[in-house]
C-alpha positions in Angstrom: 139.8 35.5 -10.2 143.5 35.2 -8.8 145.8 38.2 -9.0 148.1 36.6 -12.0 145.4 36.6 -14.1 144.3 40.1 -13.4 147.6 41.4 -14.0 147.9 39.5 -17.2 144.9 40.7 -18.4 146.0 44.6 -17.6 148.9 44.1 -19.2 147.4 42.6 -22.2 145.5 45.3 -22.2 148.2 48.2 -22.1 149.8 46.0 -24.6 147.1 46.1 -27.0 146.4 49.6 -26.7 149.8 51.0 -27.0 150.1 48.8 -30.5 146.9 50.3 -31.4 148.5 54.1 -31.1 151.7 52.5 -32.8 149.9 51.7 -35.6 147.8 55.1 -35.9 150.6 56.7 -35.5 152.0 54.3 -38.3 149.3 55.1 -40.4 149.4 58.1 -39.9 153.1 58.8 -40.6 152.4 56.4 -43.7 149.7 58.8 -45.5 151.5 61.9 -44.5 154.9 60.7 -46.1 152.8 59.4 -49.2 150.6 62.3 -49.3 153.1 64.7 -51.6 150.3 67.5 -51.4 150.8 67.8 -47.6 154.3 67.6 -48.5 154.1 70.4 -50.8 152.1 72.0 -48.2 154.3 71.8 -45.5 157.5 73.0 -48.3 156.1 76.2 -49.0 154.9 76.5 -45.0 158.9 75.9 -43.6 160.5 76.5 -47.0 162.3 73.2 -46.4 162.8 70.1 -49.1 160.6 66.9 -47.7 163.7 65.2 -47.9 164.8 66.8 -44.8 161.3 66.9 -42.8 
């Protein structure tokens, strides 16, 4: 196997991992900001509107 296609490989490899943790972290942002009794959670924790968090 030449070097390129190592490297490409890795990188491919970063790539796909990092857009894996982008999207749990998308999911993950999705549900929280969807879930309004987290929200309401989190508003009587910080005694802030969701609006602002």
């Amino acid at each position: 196997m030449n070097f390129e296609a190592a490297s490409e490989s890795t990188s491919e490899n970063i790539f796909k991992q990092a857009t894996d943790k982008f999207d749990q972290r998308k999911k993950a942002f999705h549900y929280l900001t969807n879930s309004s009794s987290y929200c309401l959670t989190v508003q009587k924790k910080l005694k802030t509107s969701c609006e602002n968090s």
